[in-house]
C-alpha positions as a LaTeX table, in Angstrom:
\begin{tabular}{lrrr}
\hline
Residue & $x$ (\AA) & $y$ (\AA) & $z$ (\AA) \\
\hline
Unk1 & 152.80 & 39.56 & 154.48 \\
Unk2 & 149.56 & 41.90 & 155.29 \\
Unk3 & 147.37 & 41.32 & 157.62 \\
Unk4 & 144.68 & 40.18 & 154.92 \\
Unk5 & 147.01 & 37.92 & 153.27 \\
Unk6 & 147.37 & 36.06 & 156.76 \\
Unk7 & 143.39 & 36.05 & 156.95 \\
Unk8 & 143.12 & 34.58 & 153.40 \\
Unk9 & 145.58 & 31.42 & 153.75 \\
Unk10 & 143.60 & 30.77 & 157.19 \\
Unk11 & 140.49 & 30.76 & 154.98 \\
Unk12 & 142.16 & 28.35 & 153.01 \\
Unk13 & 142.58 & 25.82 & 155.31 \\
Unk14 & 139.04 & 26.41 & 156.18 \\
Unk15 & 139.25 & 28.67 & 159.52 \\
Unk16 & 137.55 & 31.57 & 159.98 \\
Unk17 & 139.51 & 34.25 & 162.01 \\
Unk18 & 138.26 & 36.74 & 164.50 \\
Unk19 & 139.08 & 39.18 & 166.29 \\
Unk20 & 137.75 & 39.45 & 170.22 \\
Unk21 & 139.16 & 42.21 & 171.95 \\
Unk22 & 142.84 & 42.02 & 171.72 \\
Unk23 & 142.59 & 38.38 & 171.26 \\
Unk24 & 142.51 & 36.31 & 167.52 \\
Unk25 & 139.95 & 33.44 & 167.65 \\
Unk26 & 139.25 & 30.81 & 165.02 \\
Unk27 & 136.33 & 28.54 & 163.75 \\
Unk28 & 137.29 & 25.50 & 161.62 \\
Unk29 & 137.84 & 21.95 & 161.66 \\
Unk30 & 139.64 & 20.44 & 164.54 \\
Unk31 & 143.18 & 19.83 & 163.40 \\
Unk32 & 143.29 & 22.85 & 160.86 \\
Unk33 & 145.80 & 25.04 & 162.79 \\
Unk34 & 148.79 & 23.75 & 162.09 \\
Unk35 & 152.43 & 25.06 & 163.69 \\
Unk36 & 152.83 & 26.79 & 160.85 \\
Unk37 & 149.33 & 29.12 & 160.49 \\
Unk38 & 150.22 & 29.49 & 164.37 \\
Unk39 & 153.37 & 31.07 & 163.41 \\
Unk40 & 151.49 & 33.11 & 160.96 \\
Unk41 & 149.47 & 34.66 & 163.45 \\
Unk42 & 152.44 & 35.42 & 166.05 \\
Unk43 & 154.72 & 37.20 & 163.22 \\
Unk44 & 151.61 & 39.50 & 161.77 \\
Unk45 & 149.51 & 39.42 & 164.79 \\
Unk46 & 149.38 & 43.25 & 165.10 \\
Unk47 & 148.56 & 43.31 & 161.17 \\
Unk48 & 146.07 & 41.08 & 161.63 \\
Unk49 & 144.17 & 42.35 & 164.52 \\
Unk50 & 143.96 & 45.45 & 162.27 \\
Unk51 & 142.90 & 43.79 & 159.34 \\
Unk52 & 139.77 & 42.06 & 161.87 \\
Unk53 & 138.77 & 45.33 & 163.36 \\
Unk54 & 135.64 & 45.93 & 161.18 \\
Unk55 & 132.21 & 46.76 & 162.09 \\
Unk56 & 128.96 & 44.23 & 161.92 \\
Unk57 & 125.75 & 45.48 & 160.64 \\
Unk58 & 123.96 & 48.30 & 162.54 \\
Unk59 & 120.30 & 46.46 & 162.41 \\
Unk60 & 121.28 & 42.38 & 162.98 \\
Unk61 & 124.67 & 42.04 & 163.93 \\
Unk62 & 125.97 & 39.78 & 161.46 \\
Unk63 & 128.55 & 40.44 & 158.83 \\
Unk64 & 130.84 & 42.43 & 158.91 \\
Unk65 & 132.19 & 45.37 & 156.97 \\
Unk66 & 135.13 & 48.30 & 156.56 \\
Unk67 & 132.45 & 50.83 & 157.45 \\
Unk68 & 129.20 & 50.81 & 160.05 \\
Unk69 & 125.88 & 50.04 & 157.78 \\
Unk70 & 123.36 & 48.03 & 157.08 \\
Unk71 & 123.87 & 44.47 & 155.43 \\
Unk72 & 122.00 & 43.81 & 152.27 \\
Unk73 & 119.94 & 41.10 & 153.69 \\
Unk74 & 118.33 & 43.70 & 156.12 \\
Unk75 & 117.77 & 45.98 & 153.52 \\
Unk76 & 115.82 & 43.27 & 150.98 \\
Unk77 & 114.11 & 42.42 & 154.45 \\
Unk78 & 112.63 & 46.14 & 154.14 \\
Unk79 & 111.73 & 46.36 & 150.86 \\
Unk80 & 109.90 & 43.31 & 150.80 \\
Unk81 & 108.31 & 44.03 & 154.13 \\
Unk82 & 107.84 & 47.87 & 152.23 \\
Unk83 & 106.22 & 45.88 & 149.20 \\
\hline
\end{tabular}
């Protein structure tokens, strides 16, 4: 299982994964990890660590992408600021 696969069933269950340093945090209901996503995470840990190194945008800080750049929401800000 890739590291992305491992993100997407955590989605499922309605956590959001992230990575802090060399740790793996998670947002979601109380409840949601179950023994099994835990076991998830030990197996592919290193696959998922890569798969949550990513880059947030260079302007607000939020989202996050593959590459460093500027979110779409910061750019529309511009233009309509531009306007």
């Amino acid at each position: 299982m890739t590291g992305a696969e491992v993100v997407r069933r955590f989605a499922a269950a309605g956590l959001v994964l992230r990575r802090d340093g060399d740790v793996i945090r998670s947002r979601g209901p109380a409840g949601a990890i179950t023994p099994d996503l835990r076991a998830l995470i030990a197996e592919h840990r290193t696959a998922v660590l890569t798969t949550l190194t990513v880059h947030t945008c260079l302007r607000c800080g939020r989202f996050a992408f593959a590459t460093p750049t500027v979110c779409c929401w910061c750019r529309r800000r511009e233009t309509a600021a531009c306007g």
